[in-house]
PyMOL Python script that loads the backbone (N, CA, C, O; Angstrom):
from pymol import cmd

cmd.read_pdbstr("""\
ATOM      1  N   UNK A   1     -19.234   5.951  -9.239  1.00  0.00           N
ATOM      2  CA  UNK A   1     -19.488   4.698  -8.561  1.00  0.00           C
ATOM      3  C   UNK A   1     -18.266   4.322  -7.719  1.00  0.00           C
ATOM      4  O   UNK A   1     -17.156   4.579  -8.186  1.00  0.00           O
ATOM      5  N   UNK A   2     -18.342   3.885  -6.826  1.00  0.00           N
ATOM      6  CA  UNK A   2     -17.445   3.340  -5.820  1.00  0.00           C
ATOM      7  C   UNK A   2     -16.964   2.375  -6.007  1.00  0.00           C
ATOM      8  O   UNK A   2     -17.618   1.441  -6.471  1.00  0.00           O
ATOM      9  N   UNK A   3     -15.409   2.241  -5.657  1.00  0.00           N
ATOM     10  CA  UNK A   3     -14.779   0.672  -6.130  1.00  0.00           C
ATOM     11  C   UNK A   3     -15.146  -0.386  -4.936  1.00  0.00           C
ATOM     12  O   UNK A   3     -15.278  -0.064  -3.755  1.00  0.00           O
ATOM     13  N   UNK A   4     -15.272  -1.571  -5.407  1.00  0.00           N
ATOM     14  CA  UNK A   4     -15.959  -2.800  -4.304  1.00  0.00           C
ATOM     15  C   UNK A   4     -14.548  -2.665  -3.662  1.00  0.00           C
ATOM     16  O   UNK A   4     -13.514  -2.037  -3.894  1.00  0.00           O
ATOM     17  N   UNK A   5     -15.083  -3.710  -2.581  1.00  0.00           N
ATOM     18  CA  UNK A   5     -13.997  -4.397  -1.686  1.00  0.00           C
ATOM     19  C   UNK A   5     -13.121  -4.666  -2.117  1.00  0.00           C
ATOM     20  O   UNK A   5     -12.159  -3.973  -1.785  1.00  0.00           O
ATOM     21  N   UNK A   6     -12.898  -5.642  -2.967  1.00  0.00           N
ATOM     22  CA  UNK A   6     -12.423  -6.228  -4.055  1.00  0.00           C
ATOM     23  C   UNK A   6     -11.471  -5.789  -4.989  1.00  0.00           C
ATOM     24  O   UNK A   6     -10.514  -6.419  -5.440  1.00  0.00           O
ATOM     25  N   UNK A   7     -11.826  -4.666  -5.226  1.00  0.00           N
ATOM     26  CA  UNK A   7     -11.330  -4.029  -6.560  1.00  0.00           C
ATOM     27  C   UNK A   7     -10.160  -2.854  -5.531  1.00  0.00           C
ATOM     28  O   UNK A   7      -9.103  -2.388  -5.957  1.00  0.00           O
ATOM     29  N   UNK A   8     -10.697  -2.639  -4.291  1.00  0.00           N
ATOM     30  CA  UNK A   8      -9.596  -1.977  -3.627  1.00  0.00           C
ATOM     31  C   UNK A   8      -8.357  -3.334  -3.132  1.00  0.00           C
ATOM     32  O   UNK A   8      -7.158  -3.480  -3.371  1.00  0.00           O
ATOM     33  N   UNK A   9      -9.149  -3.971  -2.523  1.00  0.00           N
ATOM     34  CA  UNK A   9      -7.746  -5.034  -2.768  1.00  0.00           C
ATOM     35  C   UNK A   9      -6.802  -5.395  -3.286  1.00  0.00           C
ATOM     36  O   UNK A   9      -5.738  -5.749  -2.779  1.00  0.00           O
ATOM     37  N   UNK A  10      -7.167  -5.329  -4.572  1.00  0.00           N
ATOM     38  CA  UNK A  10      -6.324  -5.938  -5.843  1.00  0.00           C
ATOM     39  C   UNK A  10      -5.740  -4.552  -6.167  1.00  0.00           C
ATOM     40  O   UNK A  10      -4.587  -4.781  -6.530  1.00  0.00           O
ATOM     41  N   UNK A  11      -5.948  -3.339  -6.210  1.00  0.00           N
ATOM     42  CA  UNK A  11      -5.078  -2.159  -5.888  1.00  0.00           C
ATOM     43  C   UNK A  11      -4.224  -2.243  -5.028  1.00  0.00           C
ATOM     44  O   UNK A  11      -3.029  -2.286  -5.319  1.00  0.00           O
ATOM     45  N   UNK A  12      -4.743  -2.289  -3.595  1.00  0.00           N
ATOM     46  CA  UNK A  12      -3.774  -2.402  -3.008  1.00  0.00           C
ATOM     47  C   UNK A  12      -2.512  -3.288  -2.518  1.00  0.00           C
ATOM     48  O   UNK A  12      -1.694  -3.049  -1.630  1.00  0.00           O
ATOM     49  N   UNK A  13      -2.621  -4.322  -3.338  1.00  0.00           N
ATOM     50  CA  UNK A  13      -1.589  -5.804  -3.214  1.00  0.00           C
ATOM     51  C   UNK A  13      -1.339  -5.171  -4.403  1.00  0.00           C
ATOM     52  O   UNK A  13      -1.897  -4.170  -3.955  1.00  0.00           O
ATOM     53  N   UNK A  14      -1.008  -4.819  -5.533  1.00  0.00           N
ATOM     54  CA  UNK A  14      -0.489  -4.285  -6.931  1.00  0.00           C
ATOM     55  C   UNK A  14       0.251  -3.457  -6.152  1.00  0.00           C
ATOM     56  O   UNK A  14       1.376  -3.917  -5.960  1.00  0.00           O
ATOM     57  N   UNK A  15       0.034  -2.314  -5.580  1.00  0.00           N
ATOM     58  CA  UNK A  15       0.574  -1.082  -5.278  1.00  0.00           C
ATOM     59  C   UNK A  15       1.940  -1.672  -4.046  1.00  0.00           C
ATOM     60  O   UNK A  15       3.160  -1.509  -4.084  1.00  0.00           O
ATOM     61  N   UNK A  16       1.278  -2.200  -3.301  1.00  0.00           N
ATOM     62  CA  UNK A  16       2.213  -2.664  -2.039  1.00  0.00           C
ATOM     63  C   UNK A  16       3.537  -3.485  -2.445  1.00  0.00           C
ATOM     64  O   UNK A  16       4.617  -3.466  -1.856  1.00  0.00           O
ATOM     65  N   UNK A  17       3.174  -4.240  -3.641  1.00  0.00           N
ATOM     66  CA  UNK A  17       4.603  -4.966  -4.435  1.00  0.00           C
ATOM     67  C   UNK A  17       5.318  -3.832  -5.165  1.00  0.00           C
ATOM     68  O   UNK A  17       6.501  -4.094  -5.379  1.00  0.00           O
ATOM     69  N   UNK A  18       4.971  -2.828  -5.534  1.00  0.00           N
ATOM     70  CA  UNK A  18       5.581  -1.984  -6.060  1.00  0.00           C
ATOM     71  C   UNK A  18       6.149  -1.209  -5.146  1.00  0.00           C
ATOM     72  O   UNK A  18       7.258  -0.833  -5.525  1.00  0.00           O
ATOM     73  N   UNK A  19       5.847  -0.815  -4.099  1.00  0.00           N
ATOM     74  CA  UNK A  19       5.895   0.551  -2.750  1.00  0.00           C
ATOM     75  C   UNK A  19       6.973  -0.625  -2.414  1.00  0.00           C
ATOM     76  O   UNK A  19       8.083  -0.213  -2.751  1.00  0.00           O
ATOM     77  N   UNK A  20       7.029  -1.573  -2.022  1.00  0.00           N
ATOM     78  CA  UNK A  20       7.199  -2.720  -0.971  1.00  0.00           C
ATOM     79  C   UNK A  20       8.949  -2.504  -1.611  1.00  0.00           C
ATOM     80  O   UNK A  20       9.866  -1.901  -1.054  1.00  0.00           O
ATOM     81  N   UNK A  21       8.971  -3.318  -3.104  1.00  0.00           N
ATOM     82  CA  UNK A  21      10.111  -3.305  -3.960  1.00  0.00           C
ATOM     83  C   UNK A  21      10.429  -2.149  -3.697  1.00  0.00           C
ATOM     84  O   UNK A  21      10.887  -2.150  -2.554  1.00  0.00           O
ATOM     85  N   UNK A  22      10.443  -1.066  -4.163  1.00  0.00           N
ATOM     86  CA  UNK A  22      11.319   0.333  -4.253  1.00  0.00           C
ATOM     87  C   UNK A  22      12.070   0.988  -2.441  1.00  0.00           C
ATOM     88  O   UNK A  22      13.111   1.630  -2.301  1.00  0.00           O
ATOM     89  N   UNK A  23      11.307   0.627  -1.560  1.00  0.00           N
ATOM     90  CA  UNK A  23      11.798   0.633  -0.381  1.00  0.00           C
ATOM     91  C   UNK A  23      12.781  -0.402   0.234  1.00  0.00           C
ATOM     92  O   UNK A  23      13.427  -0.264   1.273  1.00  0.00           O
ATOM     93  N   UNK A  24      12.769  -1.391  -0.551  1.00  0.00           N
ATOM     94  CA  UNK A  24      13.415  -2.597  -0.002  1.00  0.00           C
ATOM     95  C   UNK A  24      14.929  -2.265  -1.082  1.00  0.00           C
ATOM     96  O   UNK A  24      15.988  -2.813  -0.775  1.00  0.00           O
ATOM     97  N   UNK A  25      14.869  -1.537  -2.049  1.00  0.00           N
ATOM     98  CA  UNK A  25      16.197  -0.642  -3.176  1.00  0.00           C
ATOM     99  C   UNK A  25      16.701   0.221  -2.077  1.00  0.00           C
ATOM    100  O   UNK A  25      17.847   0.178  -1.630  1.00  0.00           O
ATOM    101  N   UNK A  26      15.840   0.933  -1.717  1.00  0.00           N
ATOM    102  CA  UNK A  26      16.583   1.907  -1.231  1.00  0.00           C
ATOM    103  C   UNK A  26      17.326   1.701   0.148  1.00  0.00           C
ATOM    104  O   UNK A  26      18.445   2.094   0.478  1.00  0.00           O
ATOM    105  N   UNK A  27      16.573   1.117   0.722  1.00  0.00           N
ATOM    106  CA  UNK A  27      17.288   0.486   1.834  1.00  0.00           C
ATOM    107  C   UNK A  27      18.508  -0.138   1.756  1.00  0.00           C
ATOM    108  O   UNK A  27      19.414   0.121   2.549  1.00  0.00           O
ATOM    109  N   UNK A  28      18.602  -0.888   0.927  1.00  0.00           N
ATOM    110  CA  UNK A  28      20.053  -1.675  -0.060  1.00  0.00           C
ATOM    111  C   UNK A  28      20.849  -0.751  -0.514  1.00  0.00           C
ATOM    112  O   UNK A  28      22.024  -1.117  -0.551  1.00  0.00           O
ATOM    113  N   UNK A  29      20.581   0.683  -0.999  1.00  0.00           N
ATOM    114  CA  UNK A  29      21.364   1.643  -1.775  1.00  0.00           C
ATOM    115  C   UNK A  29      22.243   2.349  -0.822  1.00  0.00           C
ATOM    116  O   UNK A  29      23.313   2.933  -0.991  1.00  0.00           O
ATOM    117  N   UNK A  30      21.146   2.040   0.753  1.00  0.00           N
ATOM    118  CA  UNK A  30      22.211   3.154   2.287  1.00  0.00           C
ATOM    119  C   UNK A  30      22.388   2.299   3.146  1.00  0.00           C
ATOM    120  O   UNK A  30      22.300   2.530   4.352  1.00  0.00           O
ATOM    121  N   UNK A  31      22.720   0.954   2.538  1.00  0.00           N
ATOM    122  CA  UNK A  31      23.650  -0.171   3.233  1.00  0.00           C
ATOM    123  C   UNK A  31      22.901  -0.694   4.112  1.00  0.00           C
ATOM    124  O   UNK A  31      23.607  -0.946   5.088  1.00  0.00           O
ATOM    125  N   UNK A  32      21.606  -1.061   4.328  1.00  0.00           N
ATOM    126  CA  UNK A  32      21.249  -1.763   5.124  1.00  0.00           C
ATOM    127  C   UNK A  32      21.701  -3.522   5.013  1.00  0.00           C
ATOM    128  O   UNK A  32      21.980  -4.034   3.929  1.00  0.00           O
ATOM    129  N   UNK A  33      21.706  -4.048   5.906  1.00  0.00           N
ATOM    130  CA  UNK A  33      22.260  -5.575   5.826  1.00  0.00           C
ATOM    131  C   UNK A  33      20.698  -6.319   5.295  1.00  0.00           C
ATOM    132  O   UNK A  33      19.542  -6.120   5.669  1.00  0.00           O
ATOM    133  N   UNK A  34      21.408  -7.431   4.052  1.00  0.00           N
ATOM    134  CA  UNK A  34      19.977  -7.924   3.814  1.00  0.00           C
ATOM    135  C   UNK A  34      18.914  -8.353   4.294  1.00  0.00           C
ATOM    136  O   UNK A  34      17.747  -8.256   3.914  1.00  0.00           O
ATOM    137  N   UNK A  35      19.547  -9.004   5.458  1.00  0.00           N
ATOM    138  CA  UNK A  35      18.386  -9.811   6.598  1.00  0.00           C
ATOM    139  C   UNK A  35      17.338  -8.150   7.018  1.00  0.00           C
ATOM    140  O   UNK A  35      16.125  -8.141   6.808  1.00  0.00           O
ATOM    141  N   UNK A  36      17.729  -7.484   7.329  1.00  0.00           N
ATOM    142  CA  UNK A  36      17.064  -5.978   7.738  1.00  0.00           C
ATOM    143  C   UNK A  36      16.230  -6.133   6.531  1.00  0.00           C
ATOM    144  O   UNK A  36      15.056  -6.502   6.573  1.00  0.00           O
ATOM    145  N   UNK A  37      16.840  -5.853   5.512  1.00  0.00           N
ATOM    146  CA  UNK A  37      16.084  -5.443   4.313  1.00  0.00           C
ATOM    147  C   UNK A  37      14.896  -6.238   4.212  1.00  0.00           C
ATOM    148  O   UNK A  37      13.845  -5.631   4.002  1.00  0.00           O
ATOM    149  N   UNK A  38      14.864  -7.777   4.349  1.00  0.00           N
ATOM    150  CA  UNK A  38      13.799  -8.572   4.278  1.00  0.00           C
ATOM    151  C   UNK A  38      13.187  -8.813   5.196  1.00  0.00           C
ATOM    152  O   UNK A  38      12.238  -9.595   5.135  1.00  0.00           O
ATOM    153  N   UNK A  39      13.505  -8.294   6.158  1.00  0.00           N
ATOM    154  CA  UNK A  39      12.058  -8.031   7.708  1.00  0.00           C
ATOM    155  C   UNK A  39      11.240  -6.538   7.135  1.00  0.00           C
ATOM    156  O   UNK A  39      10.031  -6.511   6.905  1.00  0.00           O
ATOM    157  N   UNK A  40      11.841  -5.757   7.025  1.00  0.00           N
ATOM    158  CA  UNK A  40      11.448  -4.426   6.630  1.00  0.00           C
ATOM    159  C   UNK A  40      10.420  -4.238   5.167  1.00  0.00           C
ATOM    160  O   UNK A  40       9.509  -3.426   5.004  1.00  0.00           O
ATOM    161  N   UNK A  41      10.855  -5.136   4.351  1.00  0.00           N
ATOM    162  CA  UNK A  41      10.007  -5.845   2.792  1.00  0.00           C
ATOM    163  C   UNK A  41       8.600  -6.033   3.636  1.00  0.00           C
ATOM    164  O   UNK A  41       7.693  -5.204   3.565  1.00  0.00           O
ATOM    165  N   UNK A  42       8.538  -7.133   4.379  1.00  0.00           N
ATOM    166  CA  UNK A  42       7.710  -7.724   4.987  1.00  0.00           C
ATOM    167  C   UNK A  42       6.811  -6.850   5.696  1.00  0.00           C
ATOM    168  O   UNK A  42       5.696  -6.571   5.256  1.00  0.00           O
ATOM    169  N   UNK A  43       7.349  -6.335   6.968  1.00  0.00           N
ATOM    170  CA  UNK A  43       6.761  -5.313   7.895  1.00  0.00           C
ATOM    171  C   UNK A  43       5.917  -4.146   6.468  1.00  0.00           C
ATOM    172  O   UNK A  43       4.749  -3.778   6.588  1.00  0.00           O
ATOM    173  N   UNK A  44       6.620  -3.827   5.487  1.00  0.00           N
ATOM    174  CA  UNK A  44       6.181  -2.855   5.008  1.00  0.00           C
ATOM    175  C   UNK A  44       4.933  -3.059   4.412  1.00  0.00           C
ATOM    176  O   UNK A  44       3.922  -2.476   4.805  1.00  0.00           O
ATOM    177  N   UNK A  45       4.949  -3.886   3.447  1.00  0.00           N
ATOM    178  CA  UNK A  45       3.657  -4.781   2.923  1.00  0.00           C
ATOM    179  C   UNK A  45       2.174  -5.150   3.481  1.00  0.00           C
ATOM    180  O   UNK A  45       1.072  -5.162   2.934  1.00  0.00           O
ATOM    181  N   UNK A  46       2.713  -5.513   5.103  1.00  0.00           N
ATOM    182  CA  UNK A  46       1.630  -5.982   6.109  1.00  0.00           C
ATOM    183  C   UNK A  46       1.005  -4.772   6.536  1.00  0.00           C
ATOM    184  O   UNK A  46      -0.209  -4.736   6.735  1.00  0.00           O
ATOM    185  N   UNK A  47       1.859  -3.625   6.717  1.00  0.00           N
ATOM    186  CA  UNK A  47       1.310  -2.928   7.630  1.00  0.00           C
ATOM    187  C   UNK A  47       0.742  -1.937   6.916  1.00  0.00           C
ATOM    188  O   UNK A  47      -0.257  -1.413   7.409  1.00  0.00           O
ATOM    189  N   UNK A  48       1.243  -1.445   5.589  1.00  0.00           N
ATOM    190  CA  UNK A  48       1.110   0.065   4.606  1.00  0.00           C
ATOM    191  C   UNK A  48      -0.215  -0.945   4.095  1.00  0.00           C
ATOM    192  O   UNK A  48      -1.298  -0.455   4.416  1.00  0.00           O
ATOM    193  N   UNK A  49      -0.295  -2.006   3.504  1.00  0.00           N
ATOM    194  CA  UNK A  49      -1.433  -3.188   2.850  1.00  0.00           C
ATOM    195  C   UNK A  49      -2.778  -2.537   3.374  1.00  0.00           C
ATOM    196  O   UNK A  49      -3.653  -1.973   2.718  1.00  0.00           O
ATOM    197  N   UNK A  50      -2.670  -2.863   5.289  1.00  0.00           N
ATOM    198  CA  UNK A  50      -4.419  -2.868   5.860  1.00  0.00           C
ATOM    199  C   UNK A  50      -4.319  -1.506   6.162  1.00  0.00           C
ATOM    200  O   UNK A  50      -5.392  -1.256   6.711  1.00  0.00           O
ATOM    201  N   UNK A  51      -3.400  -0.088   6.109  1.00  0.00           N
ATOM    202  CA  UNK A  51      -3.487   0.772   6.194  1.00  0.00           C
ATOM    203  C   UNK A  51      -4.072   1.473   4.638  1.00  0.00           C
ATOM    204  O   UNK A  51      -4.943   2.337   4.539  1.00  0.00           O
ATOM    205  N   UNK A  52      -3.509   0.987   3.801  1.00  0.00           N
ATOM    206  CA  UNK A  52      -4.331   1.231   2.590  1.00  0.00           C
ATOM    207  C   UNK A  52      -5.782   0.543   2.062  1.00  0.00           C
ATOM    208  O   UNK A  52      -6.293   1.036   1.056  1.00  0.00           O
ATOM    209  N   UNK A  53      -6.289  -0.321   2.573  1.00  0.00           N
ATOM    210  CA  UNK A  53      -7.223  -0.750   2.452  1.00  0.00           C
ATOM    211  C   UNK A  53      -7.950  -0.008   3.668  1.00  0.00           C
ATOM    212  O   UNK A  53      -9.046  -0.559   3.562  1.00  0.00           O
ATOM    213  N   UNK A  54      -8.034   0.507   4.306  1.00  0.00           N
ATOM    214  CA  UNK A  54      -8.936   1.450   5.527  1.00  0.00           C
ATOM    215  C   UNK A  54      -8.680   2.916   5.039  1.00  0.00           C
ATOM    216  O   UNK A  54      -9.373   3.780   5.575  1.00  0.00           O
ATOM    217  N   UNK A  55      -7.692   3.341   4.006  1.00  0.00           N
ATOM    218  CA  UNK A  55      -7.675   4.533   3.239  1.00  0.00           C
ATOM    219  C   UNK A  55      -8.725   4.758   2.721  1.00  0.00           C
ATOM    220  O   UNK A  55      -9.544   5.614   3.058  1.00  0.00           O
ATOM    221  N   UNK A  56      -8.817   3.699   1.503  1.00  0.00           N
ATOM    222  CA  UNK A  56      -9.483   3.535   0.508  1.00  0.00           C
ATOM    223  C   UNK A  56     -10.882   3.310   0.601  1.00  0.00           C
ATOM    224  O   UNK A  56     -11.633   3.729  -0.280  1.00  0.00           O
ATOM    225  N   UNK A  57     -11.492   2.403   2.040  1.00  0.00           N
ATOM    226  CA  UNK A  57     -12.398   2.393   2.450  1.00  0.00           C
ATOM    227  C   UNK A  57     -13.210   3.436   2.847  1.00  0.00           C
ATOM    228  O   UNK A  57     -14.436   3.532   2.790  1.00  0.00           O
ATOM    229  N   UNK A  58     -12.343   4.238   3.274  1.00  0.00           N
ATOM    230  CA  UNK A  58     -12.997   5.855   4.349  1.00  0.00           C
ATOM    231  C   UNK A  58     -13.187   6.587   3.354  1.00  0.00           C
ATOM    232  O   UNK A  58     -14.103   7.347   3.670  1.00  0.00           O
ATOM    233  N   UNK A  59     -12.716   6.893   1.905  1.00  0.00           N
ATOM    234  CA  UNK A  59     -12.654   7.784   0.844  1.00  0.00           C
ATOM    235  C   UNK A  59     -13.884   7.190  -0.218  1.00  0.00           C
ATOM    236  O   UNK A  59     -14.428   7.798  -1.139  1.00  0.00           O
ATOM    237  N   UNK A  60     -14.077   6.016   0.174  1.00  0.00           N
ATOM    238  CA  UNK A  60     -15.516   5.388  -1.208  1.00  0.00           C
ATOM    239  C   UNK A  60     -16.372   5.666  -0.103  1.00  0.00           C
ATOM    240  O   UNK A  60     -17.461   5.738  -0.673  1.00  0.00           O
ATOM    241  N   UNK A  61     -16.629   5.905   1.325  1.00  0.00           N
ATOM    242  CA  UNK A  61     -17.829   6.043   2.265  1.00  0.00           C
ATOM    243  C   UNK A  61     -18.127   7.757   2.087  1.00  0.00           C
ATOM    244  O   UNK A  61     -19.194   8.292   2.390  1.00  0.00           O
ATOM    245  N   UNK A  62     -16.914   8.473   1.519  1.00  0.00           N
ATOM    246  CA  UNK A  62     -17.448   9.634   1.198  1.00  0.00           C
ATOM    247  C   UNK A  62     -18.399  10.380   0.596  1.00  0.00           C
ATOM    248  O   UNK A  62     -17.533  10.909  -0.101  1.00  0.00           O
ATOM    249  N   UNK A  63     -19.249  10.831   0.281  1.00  0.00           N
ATOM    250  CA  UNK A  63     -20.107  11.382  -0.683  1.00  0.00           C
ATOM    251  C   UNK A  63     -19.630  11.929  -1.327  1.00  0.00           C
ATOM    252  O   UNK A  63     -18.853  12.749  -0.836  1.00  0.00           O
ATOM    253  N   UNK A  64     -19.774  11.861  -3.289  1.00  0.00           N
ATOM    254  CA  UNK A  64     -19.270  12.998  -3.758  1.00  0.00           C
ATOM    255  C   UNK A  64     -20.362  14.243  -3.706  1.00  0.00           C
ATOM    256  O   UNK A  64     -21.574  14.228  -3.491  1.00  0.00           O
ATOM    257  N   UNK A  65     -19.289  15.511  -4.037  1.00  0.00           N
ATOM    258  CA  UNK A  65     -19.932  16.208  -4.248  1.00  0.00           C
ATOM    259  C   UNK A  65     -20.547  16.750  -5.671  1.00  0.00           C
ATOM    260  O   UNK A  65     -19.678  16.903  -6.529  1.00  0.00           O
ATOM    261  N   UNK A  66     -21.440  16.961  -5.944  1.00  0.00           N
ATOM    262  CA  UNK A  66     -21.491  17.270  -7.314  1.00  0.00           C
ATOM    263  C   UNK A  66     -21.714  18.924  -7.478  1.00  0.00           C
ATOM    264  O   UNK A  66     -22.516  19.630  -6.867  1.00  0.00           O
ATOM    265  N   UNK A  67     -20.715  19.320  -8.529  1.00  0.00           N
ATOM    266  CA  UNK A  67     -20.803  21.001  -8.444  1.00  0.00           C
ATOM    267  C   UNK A  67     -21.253  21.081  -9.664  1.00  0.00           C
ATOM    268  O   UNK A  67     -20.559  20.695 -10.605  1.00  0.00           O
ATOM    269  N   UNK A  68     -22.420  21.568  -9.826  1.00  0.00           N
ATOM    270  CA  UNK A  68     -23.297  21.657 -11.236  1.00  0.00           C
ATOM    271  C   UNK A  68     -23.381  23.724 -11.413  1.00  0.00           C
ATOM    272  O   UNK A  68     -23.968  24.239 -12.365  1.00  0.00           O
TER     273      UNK A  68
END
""", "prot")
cmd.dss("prot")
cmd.show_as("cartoon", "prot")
cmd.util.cbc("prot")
cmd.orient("prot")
């Protein structure tokens, strides 16, 4: 069964605070200045967010296959 709208959403806002955090470390770890760091938090979230929700969308429109 295919995950709703919904249920990819709430994946993907879970996932994006996690992706979002660990990029916004590493960025801090090779000296980026904080103000950078917190445009880049931001940018990352917005943009990886509706790119993962049109992932996730194109992959539940798939058919499975069933190999019997």
């Amino acid at each position: 069964m295919a995950d709703s709208i919904s249920r990819s959403i709430a994946k993907s806002i879970t996932w994006r605070i996690i992706a979002s955090i660990t990029t916004a470390i590493l960025a801090l770890l090779f000296g980026m200045p904080q103000k950078a760091v917190g445009y880049l938090f931001l940018a990352d979230i917005i943009v990886k967010f509706v790119m993962y929700i049109g992932h996730e969308r194109i992959w539940t429109s798939i058919p499975k296959l069933d190999k019997k």
